[in-house]
C-alpha positions as a LaTeX table, in Angstrom:
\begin{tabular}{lrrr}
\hline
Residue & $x$ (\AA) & $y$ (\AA) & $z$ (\AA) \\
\hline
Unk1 & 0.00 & 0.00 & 0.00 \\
Unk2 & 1.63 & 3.54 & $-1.03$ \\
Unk3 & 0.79 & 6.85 & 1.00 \\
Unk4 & $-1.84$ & 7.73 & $-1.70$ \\
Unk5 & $-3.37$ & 4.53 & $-1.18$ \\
Unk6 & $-3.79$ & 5.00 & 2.56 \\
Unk7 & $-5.00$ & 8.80 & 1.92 \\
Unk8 & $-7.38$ & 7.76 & $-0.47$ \\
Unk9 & $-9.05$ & 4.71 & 1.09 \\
Unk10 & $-9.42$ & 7.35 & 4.02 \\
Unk11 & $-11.43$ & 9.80 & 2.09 \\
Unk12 & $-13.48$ & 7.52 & 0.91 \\
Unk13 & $-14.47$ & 5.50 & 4.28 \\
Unk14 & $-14.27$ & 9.19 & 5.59 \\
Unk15 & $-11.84$ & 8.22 & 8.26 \\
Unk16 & $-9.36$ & 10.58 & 9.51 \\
Unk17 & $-5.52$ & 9.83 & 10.62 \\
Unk18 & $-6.55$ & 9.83 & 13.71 \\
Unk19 & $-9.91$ & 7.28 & 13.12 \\
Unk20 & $-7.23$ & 5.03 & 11.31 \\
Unk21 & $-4.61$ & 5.00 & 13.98 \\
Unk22 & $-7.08$ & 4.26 & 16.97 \\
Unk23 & $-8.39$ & 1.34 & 14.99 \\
Unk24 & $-4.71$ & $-0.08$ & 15.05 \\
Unk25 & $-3.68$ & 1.12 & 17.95 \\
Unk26 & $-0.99$ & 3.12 & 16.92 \\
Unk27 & $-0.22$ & 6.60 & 17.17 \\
Unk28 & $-1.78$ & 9.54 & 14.81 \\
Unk29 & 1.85 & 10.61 & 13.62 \\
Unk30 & 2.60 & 7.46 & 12.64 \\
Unk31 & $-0.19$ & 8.14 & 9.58 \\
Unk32 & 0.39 & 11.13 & 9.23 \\
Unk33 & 4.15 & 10.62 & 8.51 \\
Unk34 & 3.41 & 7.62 & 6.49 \\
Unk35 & 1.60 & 9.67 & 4.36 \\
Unk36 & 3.19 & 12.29 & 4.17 \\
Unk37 & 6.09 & 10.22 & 2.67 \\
Unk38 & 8.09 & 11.03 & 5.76 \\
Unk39 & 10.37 & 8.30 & 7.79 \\
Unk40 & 10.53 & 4.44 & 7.16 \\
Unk41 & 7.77 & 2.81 & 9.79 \\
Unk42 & 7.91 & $-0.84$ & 10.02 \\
Unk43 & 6.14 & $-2.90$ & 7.22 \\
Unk44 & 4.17 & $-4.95$ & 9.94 \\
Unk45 & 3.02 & $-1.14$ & 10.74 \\
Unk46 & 1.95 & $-0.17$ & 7.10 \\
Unk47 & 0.29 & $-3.92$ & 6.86 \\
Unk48 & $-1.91$ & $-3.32$ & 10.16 \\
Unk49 & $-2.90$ & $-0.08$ & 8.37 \\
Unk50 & $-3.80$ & $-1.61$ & 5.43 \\
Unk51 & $-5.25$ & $-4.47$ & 7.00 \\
Unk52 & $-7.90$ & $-2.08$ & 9.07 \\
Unk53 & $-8.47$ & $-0.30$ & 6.12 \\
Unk54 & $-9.57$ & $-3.39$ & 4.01 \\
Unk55 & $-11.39$ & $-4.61$ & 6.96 \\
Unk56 & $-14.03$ & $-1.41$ & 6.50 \\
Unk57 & $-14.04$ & $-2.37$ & 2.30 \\
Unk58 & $-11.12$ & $-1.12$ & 1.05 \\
Unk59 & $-9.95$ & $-2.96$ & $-2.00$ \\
Unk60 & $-6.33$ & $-2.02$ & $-3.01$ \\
Unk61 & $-5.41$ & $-2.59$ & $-6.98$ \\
Unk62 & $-1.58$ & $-2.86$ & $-7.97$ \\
Unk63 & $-0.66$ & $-3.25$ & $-11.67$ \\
Unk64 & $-0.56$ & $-1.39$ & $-14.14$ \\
Unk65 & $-2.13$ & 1.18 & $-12.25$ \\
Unk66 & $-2.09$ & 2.02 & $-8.14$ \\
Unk67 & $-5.53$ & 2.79 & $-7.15$ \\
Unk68 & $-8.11$ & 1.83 & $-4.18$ \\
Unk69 & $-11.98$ & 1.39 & $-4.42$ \\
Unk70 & $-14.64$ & 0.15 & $-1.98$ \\
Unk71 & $-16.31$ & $-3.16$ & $-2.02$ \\
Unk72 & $-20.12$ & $-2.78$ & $-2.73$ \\
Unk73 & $-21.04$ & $-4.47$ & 0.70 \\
Unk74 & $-18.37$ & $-2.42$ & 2.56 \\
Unk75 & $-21.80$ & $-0.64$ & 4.31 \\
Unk76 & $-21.03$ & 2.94 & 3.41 \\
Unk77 & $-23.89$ & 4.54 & 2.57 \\
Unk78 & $-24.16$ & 6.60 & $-0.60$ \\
Unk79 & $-27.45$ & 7.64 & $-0.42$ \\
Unk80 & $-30.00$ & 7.15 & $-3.21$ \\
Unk81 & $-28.56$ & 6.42 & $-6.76$ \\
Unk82 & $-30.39$ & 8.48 & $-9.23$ \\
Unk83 & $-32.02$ & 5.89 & $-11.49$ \\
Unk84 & $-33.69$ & 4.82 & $-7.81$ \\
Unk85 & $-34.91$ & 8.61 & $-6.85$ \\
Unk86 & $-38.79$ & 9.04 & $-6.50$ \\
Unk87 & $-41.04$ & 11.26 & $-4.64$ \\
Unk88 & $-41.57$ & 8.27 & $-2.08$ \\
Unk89 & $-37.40$ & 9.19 & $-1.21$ \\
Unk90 & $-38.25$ & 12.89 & $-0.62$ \\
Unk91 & $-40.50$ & 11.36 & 2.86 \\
\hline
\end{tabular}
């Protein structure tokens, strides 16, 4: 998992560093600096991370191209698509 990876499947579970780092129970600078691209933290560290992130859905993708998604079931709710939007929703 690269930084942008771990930012990503953040904003899109809508977890801060902070959320992240209290599910691992490690500290918030840890993620932060990961992030950021700053210091070398132990792989079992970046694996726990990723492992709590995929946990809540996260679905990492290597090559050809780096990217993270979330599985349909991982229970975030998106609201109403807009093929499914009807007066009935507006109650």
């Amino acid at each position: 998992m690269s930084p942008a990876q771990s930012r990503a499947a953040r904003g899109l579970l809508g977890w801060s560093e902070a959320d992240l780092a209290a599910k691992v129970g490690l500290d918030e600078r840890l993620v932060r600096d990961f992030e950021g691209g700053y210091g070398d933290p132990p792989s079992g560290q970046i694996e726990a991370l990723r492992s709590a992130l995929c946990a809540a859905g996260a679905v990492f993708t290597a090559a050809p191209n780096q990217g993270v998604h979330l599985t349909e079931a991982s229970g975030v709710d998106e609201g109403t698509r807009l093929g499914a939007l009807t007066t009935e929703n507006d109650r």
